[in-house]
Structure formats: structure tokens, C-alpha cells
FIKOLZA-1660 file (N, C-alpha, C; in steps of 0.1 Angstrom, whole numbers, plus 5000, padded with zeros to 4 digits):
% residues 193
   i   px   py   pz ch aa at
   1 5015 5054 5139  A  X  N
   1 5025 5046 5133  A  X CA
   1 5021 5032 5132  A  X  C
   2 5026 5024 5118  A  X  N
   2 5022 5011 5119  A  X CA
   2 5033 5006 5112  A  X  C
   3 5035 4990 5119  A  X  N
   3 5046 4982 5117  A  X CA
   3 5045 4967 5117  A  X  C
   4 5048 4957 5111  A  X  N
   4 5048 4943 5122  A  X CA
   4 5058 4939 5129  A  X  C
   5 5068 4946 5130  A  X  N
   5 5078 4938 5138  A  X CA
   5 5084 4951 5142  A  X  C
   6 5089 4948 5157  A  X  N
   6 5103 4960 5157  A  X CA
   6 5113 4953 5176  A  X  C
   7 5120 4959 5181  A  X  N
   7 5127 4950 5189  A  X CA
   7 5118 4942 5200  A  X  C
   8 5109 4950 5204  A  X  N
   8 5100 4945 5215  A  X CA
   8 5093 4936 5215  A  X  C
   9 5093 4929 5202  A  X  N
   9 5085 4914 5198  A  X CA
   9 5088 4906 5187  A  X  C
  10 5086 4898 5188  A  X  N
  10 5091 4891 5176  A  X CA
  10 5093 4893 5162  A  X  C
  11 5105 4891 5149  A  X  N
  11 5101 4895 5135  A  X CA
  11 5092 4888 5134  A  X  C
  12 5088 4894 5123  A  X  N
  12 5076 4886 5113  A  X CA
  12 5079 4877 5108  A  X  C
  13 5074 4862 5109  A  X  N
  13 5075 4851 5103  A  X CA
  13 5073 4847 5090  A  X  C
  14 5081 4855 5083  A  X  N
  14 5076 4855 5066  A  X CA
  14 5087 4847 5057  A  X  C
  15 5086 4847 5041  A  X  N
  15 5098 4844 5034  A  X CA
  15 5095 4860 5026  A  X  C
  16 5104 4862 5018  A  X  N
  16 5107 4871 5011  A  X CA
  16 5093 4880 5007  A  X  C
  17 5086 4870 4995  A  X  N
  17 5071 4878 4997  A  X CA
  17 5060 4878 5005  A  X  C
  18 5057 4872 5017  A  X  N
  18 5056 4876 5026  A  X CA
  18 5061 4890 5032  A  X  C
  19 5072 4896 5034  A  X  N
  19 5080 4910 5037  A  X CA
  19 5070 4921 5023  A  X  C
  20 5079 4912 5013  A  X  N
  20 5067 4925 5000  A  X CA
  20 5056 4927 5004  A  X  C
  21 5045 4918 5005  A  X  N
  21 5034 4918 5006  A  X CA
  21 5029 4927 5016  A  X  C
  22 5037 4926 5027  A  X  N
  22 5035 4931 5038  A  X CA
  22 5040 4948 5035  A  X  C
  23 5051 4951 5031  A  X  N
  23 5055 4961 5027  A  X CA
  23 5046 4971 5021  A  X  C
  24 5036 4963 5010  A  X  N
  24 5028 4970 5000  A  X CA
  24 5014 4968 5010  A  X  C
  25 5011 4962 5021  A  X  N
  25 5002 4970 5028  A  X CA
  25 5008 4980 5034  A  X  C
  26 5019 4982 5036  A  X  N
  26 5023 4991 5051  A  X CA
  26 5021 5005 5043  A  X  C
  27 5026 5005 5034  A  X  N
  27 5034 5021 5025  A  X CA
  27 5021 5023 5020  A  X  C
  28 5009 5018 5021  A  X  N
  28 4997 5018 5011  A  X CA
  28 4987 5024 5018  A  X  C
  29 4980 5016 5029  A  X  N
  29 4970 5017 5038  A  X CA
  29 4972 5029 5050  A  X  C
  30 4966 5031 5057  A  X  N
  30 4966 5048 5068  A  X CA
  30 4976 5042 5075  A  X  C
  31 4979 5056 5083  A  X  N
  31 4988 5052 5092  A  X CA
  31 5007 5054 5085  A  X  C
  32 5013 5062 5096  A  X  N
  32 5027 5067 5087  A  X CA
  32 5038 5046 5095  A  X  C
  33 5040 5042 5082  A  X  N
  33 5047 5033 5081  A  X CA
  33 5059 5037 5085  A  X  C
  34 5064 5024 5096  A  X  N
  34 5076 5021 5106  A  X CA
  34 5080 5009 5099  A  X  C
  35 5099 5006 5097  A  X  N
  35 5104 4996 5094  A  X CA
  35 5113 4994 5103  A  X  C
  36 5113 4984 5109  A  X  N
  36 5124 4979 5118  A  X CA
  36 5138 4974 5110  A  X  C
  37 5152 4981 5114  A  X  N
  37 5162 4977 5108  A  X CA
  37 5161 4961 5108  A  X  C
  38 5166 4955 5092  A  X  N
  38 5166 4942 5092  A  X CA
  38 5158 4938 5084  A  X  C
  39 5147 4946 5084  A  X  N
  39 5132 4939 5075  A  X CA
  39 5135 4940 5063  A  X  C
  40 5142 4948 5058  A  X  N
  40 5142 4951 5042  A  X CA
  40 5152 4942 5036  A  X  C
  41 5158 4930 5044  A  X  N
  41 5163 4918 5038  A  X CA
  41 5154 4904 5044  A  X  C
  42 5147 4908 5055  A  X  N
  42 5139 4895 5060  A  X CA
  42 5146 4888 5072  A  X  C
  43 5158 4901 5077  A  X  N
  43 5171 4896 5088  A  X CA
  43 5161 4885 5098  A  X  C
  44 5167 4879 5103  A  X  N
  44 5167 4869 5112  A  X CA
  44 5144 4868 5115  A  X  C
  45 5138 4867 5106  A  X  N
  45 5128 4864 5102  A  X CA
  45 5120 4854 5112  A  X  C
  46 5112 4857 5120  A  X  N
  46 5103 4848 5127  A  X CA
  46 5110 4848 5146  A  X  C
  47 5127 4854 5145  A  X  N
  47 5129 4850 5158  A  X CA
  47 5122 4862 5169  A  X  C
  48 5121 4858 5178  A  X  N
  48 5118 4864 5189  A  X CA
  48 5125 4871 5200  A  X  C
  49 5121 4884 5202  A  X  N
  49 5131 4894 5212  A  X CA
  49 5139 4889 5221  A  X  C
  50 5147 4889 5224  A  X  N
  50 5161 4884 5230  A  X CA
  50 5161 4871 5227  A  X  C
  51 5159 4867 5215  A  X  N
  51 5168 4854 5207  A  X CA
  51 5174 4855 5193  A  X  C
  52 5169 4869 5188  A  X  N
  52 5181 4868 5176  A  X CA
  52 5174 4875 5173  A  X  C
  53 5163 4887 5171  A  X  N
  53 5157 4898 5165  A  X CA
  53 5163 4911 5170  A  X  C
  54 5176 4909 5177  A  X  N
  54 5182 4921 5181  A  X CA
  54 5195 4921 5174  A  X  C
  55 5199 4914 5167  A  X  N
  55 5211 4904 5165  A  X CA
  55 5222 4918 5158  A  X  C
  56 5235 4918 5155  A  X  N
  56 5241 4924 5148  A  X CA
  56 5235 4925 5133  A  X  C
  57 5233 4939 5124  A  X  N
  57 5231 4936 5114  A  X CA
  57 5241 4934 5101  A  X  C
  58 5256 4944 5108  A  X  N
  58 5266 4943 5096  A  X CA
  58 5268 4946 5086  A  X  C
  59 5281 4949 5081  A  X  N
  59 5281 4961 5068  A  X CA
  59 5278 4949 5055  A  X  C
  60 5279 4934 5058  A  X  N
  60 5275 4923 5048  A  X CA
  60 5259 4930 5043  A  X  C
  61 5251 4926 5055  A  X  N
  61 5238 4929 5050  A  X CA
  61 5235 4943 5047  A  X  C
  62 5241 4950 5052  A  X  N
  62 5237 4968 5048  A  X CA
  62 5243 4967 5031  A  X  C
  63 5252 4962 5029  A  X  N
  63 5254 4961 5012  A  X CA
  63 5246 4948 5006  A  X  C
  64 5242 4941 5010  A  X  N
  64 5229 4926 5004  A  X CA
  64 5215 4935 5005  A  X  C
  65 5215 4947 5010  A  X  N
  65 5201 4955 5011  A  X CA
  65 5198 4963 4998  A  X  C
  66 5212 4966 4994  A  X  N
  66 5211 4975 4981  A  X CA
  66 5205 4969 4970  A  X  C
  67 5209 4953 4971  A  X  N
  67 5202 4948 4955  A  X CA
  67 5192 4935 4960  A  X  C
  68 5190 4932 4974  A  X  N
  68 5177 4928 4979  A  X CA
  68 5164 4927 4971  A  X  C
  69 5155 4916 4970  A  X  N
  69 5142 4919 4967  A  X CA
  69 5128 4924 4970  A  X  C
  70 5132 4922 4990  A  X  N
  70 5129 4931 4997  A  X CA
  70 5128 4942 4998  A  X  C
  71 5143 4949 4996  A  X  N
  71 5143 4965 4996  A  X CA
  71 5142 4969 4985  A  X  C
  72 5141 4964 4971  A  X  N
  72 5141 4970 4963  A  X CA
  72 5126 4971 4959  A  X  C
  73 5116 4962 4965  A  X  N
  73 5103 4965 4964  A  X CA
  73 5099 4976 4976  A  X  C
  74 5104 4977 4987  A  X  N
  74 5101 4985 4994  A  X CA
  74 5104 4998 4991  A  X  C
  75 5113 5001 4984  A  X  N
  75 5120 5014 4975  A  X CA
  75 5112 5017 4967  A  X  C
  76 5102 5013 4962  A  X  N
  76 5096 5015 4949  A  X CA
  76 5081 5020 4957  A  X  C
  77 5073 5011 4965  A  X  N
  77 5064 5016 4970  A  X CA
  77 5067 5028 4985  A  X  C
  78 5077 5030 4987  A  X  N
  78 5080 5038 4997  A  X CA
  78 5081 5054 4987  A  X  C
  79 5088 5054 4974  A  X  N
  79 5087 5064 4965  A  X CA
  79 5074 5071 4959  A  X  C
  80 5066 5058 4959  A  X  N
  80 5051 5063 4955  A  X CA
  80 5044 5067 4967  A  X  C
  81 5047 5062 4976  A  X  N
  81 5038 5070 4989  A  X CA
  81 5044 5083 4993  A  X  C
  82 5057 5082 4988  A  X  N
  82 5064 5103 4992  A  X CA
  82 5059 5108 4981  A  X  C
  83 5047 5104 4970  A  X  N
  83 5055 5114 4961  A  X CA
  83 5033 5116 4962  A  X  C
  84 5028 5110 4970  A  X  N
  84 5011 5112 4970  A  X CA
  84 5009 5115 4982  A  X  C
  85 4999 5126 4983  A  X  N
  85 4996 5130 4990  A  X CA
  85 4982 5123 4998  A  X  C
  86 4978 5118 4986  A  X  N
  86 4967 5108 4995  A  X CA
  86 4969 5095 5002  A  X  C
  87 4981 5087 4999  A  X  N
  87 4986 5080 5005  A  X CA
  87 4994 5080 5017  A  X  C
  88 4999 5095 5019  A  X  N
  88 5003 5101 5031  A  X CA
  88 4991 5103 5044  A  X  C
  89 4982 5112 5035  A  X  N
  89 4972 5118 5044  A  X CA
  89 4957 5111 5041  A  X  C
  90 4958 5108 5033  A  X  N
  90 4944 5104 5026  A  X CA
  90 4934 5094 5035  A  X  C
  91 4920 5096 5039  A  X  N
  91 4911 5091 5043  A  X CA
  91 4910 5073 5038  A  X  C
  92 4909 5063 5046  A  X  N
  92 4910 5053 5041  A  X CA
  92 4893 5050 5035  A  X  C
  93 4890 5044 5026  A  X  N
  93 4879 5036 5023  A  X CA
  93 4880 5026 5015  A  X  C
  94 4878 5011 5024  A  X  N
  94 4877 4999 5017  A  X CA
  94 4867 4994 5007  A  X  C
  95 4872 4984 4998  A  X  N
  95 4863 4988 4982  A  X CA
  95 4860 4966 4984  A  X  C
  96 4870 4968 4985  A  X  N
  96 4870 4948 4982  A  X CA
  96 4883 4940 4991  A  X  C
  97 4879 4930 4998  A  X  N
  97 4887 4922 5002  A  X CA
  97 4884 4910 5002  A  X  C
  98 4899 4902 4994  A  X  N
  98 4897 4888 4992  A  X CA
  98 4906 4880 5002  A  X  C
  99 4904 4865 4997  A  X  N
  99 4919 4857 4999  A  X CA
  99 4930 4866 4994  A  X  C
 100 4934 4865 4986  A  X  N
 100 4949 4874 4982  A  X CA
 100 4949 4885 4979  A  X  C
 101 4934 4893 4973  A  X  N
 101 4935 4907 4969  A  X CA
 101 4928 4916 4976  A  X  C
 102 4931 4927 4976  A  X  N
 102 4926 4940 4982  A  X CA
 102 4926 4951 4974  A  X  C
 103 4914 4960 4974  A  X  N
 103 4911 4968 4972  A  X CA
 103 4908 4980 4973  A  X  C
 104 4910 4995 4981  A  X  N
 104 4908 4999 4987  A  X CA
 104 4913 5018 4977  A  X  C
 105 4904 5031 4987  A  X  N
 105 4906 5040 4980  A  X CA
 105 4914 5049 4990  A  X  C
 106 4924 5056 4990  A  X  N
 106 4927 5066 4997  A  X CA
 106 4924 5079 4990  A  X  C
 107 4914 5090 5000  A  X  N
 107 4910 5101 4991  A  X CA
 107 4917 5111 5004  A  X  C
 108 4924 5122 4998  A  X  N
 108 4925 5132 5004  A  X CA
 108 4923 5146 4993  A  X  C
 109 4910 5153 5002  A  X  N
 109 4906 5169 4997  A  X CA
 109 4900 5177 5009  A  X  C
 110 4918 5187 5009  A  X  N
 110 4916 5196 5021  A  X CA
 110 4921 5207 5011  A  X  C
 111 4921 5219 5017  A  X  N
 111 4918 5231 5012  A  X CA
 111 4923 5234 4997  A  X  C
 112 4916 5232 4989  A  X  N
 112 4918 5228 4977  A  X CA
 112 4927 5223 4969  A  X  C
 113 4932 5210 4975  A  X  N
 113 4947 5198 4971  A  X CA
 113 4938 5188 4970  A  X  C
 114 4933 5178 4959  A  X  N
 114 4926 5170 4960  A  X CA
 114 4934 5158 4951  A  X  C
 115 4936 5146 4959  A  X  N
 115 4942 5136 4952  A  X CA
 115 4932 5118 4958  A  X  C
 116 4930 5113 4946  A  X  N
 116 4923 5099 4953  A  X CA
 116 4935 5092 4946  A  X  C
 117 4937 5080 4955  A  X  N
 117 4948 5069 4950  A  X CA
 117 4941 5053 4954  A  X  C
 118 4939 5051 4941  A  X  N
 118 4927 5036 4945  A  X CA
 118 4943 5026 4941  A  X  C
 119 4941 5020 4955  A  X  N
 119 4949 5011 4956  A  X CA
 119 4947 4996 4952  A  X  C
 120 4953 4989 4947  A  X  N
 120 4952 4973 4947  A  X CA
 120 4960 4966 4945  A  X  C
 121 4961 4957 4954  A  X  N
 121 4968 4944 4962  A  X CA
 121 4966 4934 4956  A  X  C
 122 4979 4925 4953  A  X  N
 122 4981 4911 4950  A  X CA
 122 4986 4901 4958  A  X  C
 123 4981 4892 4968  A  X  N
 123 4998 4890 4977  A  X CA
 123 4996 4872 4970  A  X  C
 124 4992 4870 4956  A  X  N
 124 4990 4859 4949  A  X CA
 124 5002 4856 4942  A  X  C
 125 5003 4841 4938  A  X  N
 125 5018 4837 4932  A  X CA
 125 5018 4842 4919  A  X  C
 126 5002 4843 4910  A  X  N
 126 5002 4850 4900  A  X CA
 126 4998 4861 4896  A  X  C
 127 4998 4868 4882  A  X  N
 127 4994 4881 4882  A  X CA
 127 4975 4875 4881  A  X  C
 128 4972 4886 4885  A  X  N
 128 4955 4886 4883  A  X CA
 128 4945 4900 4885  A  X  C
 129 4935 4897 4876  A  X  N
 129 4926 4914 4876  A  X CA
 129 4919 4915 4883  A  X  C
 130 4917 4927 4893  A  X  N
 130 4911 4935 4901  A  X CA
 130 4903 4935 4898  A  X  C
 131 4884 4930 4898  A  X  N
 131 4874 4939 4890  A  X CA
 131 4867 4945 4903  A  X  C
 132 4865 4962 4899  A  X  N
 132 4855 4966 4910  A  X CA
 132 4841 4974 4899  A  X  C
 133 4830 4971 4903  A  X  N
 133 4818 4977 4900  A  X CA
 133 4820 4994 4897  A  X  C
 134 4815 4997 4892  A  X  N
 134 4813 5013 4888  A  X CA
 134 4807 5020 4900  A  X  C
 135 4798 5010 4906  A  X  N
 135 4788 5024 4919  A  X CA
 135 4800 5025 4931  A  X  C
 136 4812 5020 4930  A  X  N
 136 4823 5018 4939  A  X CA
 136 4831 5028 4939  A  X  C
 137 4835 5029 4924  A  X  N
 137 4843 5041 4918  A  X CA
 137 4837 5053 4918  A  X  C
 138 4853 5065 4915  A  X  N
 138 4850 5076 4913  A  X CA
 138 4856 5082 4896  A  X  C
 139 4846 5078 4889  A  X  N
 139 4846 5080 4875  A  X CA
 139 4862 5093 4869  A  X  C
 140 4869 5083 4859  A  X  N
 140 4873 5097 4858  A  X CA
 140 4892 5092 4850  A  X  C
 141 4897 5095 4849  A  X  N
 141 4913 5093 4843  A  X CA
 141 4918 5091 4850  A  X  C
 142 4927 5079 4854  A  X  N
 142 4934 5080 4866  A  X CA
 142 4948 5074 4857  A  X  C
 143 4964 5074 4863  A  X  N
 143 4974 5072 4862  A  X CA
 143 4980 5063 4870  A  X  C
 144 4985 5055 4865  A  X  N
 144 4994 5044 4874  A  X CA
 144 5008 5047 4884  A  X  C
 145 5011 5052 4891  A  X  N
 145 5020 5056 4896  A  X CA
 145 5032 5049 4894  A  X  C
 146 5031 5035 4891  A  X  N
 146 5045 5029 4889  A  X CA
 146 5050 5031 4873  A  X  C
 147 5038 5029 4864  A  X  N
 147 5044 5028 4848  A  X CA
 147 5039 5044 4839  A  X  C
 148 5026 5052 4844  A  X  N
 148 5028 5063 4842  A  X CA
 148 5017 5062 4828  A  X  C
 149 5011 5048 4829  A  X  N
 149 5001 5043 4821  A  X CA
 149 4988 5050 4825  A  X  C
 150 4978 5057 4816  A  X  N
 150 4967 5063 4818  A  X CA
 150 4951 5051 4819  A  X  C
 151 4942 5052 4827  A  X  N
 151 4932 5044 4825  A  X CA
 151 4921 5053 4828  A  X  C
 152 4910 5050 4817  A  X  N
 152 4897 5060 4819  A  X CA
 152 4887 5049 4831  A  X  C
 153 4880 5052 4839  A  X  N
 153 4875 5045 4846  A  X CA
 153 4858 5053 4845  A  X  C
 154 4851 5040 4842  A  X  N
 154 4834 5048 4841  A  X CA
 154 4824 5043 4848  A  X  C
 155 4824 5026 4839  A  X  N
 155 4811 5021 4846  A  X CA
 155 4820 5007 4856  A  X  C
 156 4834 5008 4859  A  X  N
 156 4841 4993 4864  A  X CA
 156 4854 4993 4860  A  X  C
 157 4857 4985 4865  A  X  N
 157 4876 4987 4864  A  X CA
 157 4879 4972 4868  A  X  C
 158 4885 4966 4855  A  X  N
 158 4891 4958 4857  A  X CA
 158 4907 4957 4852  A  X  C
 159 4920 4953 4859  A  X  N
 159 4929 4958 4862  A  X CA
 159 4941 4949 4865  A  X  C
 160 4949 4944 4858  A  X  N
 160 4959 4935 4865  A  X CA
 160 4971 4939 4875  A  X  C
 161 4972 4934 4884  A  X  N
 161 4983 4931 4891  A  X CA
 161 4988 4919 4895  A  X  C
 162 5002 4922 4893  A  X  N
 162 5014 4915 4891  A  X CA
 162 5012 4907 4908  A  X  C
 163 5021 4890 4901  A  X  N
 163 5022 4883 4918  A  X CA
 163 5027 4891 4928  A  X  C
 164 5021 4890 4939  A  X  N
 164 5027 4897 4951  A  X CA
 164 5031 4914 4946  A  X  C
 165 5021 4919 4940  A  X  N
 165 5022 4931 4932  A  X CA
 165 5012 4944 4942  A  X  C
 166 5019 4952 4939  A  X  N
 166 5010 4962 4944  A  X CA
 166 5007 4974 4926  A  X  C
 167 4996 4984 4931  A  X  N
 167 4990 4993 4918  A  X CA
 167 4988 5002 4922  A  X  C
 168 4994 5013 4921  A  X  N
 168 4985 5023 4930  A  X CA
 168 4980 5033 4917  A  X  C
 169 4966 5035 4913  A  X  N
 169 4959 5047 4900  A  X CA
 169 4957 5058 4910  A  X  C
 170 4963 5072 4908  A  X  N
 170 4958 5084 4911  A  X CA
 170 4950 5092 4900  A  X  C
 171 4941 5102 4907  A  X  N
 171 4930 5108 4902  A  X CA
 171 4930 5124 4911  A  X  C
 172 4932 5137 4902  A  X  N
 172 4935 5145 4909  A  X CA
 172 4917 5155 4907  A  X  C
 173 4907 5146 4906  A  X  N
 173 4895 5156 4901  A  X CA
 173 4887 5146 4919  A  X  C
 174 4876 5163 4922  A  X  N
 174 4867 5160 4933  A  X CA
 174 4859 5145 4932  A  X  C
 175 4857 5141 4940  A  X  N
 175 4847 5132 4941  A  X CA
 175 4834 5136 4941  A  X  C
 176 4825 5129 4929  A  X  N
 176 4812 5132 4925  A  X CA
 176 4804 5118 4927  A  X  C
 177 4810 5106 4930  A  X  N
 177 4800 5095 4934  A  X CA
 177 4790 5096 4946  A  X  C
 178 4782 5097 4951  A  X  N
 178 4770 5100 4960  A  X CA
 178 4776 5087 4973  A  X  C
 179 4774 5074 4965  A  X  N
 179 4783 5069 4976  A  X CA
 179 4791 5067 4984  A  X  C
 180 4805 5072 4972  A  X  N
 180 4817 5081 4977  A  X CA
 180 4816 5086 4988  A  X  C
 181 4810 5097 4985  A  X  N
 181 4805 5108 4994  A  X CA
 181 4802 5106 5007  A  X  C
 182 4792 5097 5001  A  X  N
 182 4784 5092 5021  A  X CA
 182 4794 5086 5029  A  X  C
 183 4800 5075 5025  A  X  N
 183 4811 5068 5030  A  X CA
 183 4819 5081 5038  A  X  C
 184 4827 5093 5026  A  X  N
 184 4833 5097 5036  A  X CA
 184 4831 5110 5043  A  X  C
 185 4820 5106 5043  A  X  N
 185 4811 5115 5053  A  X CA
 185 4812 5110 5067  A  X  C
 186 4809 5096 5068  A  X  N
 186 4810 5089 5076  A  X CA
 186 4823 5087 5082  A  X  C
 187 4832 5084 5077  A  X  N
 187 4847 5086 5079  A  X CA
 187 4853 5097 5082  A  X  C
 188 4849 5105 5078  A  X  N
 188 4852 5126 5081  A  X CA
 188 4851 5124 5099  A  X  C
 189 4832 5119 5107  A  X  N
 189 4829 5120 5116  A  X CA
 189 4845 5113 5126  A  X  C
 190 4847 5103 5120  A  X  N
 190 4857 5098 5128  A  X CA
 190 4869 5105 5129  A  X  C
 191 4875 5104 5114  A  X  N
 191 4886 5110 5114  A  X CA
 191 4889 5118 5107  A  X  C
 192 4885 5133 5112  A  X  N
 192 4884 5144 5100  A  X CA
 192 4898 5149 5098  A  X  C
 193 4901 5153 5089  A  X  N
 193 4909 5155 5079  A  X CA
 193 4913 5169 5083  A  X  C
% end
């Protein structure tokens, strides 16, 4: 399980996108994502265990959660990780990491269910494009999970996302990249599947 905050230590010291940001790594990257009541409005944000991160939450905030911009981004990527199976299960393999952007592939192929979900991160005030190299990728049609938009990917992929945006492209064909391959070969030894 992975989380940043829950009673036994302090919230997270974030503003609003900060919480997204953080959201769209949690629901994205390995590991089955934990939300501590409270986060999905930013409740009492930065305080520390028995000073107000334990606080009453109240039927105020349980109804300010429904049209939140917190929870309403966390509803959105929490729906695309129930609805993929590589995002669930899927092997992690890192592609690119910046100042504000990330790049990264989650591949899961176990007894013939094969899904890759190449993920990318914005936690920037603006929108901006992802470019990753071709010998990175795994060639092939992939689908946007949020808009349902198709993109052929061959020799590079370059890609916008939105400020403080998340992207997740699925691809339901085997991995044929050789480096692919090695990588999760290497990754299998650790954490086989």
C-alpha cells in the first residue's frame, strides 16, 4: 500500500494541486493506493498528528467533497486505474524524469491478458509535451484513457499534458522492443508477476 498522509503522521503540506499531483502519482505508479479521509478536499493540510489531522470531518465537508477539485480529479484517475489492469497489476518501468514531468510505463502480460499503460505526468502550472525517443517505446496504437483519443506511436511520442495533468495511453499488443524486454526482464527477477 502507498499513501502520504494518514493519522499516524502528519497531512501533507500541499495546496490543492499539490493533493492532484500527488493523487495522479498515487493512482498511477505500483503499489495499491491508500487515501486518508480528508485528503480529497486538502482537510486540515500540513497539521500534525494530535494537532488537527485527526480533527472532525463533518457532513459540511463530506458534501464540499462532491464538487471539490480534489476529489473530482481523484475520481477521474481513481476510475482509470479500476478500469486497467496494468495500472493495477502492472510492472513498473521508468522512461523519464524531470522537474515537473514524469514518464513512466506500466506493463502487465500474465497468462495471456496483456495491457501496457504509458503514463505521463505534469505537476507544471502549464500544459506541456512529453517527448520520449522511439528505442523507449513500444511501437503500436495506443488510446487515451481519459478522452478515448487514438495515437499511433513509432519512432517517438510527443504528447501534451494539461497543468497539473495526468495521461494515461493504453496498448493491448505484446511487447516487441528488445529493450523493453530486457528491462523487464530485469524487473520480472525482482518482482515477478
Amino acid at each position: 500500500m502507498t499513501f502520504y498522509d494518514n493519522h499516524d503522521m502528519a497531512r501533507m503540506n500541499a495546496d490543492i494541486k499539490g493533493f492532484i499531483n500527488a493523487n495522479n502519482w498515487l493512482f498511477t505508479s505500483r503499489g495499491i493506493p491508500v487515501v486518508y479521509y480528508g485528503s480529497e478536499t486538502a482537510f486540515m493540510a500540513g497539521t500534525a498528528e494530535h494537532e488537527g489531522n485527526r480533527n472532525y470531518y463533518g457532513v459540511d465537508k463530506i458534501a464540499e467533497a462532491k464538487t471539490h477539485p480534489v476529489a473530482q480529479s481523484m475520481k477521474t484517475v481513481a476510475h482509470i486505474r479500476k478500469e486497467s489492469v496494468a495500472l493495477q497489476r502492472g510492472l513498473q518501468l521508468n522512461l523519464d524524469f524531470n522537474q515537473d514531468t514524469a514518464a513512466f510505463y506500466r506493463i502487465y502480460q500474465h497468462d495471456g491478458v496483456i495491457q501496457n499503460a504509458l503514463v505521463l505526468l505534469n505537476k507544471g502550472d502549464a500544459e506541456t509535451s512529453i517527448e520520449l525517443s522511439g528505442d523507449k517505446l513500444h511501437a503500436g496504437t495506443y488510446t487515451d484513457a481519459m478522452s478515448g483519443k487514438q495515437t499511433s506511436i513509432s519512432n517517438g511520442l510527443s504528447y501534451p499534458v494539461p497543468a497539473n495533468g495526468v495521461v494515461v495511453l493504453l496498448n493491448d499488443t505484446a511487447i516487441s522492443n528488445p529493450k523493453i524486454l530486457a528491462e523487464l526482464a530485469k524487473l520480472q527477477q525482482v518482482v515477478p508477476m
